[in-house]
C-alpha positions, 0 to 999 in steps of 0.5 A, spaced: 500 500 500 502 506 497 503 512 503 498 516 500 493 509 501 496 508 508 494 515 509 487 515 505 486 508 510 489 511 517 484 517 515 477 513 515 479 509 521 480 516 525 473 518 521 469 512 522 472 512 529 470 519 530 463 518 527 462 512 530 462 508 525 467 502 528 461 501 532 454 502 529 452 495 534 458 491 537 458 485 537 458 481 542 462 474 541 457 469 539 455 463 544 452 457 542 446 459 547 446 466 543 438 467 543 435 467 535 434 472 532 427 476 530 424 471 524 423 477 520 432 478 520 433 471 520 429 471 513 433 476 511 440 472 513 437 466 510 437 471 503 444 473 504 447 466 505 442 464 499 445 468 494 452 467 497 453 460 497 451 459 489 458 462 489 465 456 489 469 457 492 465 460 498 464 458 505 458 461 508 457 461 515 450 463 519 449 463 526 446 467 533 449 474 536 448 479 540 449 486 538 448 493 541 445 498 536 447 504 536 444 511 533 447 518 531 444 523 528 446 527 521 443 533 523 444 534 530 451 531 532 451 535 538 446 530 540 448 524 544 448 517 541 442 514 542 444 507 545 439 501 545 440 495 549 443 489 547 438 484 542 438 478 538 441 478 531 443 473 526 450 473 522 452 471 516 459 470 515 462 469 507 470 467 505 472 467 498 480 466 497 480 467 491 473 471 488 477 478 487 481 475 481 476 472 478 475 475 470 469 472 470 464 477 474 458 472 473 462 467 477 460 473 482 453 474 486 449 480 485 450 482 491 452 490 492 443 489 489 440 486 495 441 491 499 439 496 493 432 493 492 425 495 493 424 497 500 432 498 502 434 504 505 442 505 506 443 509 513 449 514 511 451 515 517 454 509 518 458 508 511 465 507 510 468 507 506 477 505 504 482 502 499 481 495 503 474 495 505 467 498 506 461 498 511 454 500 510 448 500 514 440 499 510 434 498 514 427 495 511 421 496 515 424 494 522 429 490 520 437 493 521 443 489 517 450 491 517 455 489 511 462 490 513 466 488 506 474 486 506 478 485 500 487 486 499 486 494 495 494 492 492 499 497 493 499 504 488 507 504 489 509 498 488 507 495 480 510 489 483 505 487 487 500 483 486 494 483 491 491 477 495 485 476 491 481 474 498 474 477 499 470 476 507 463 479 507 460 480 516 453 481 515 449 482 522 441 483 521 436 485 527 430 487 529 430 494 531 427 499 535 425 504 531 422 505 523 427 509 520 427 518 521 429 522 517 436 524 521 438 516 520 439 518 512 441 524 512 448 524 508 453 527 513 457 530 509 451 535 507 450 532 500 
């Protein structure tokens, strides 16, 4: 990775940090004693590991969480953080050792359109996004998921490198409080 990408990455780390990106809902560590999450989220997970495993190569896991969502507010950031209590979730998990160097992009899901279908909204405030990774947040009615996407972004300086063609996607889906307000997709750079 080239200074200026090491920059560019240390940037959005100390953006999402700031903005509370790194934690729009931790995650505890799973237990096999995780209560299930809300059937409307698990459908939602069940979708995702569906689309995933048409694809070789791919490992999918699914399984039960805990996360602890987290609101922030585009229009006011002097407002606090609204916090909310832990809650059942579902996670998919996908790895692909080899899905960022194939020429063949049928081979790939259509998975940047899932959350892009009818009735998905992305939450701005919690969207990073890096040279070696991206995350997003959508909700549709209750249901609250959020994408972290992990790939080898190369180095610009170096001509020689060549990049890990490794691909992971965590993908966390709960039932939230709340239906969506208008601060929740707010861009937060005023676009």
């Amino acid at each position: 990775m080239t200074a200026l990408g090491r920059v560019s990455a240390l940037l959005a780390a100390a953006a999402a940090f700031a903005c509370g990106h790194d934690r729009p809902a931790a995650e505890r560590p799973s237990t096999s004693t995780a209560p299930s999450a809300a059937p409307e989220a698990r459908a939602v997970c069940d979708s995702i590991a569906a689309l995933w495993r048409t694809v070789a190569q791919t490992t999918v896991a699914i399984h039960d969480t805990i996360v602890e969502p987290v609101d922030r507010n585009a229009v006011d950031q002097a407002r606090r953080d609204e916090i909310h209590p832990p809650r059942p979730a579902c996670a998919v998990d996908v790895n692909n050792d080899s899905l960022m160097k194939r020429a063949d992009s049928a081979a790939q899901p259509d998975h940047e359109r899932f959350f892009v279908a009818p009735g998905w909204t992305e939450l701005w405030m919690f969207e990073a996004d890096g040279p070696d990774g991206s995350s997003q947040t959508f909700q549709r009615g209750l249901v609250r998921c959020q994408r972290h996407q992990e790939w080898d972004g190369g180095d610009d300086a170096d001509s020689t490198y060549v990049p890990d063609p490794f691909y992971r996607e965590h993908a966390r889906c709960w039932r939230h409080d709340r239906p969506i307000i208008p601060s929740d997709t707010a861009h937060p750079g005023g676009l």
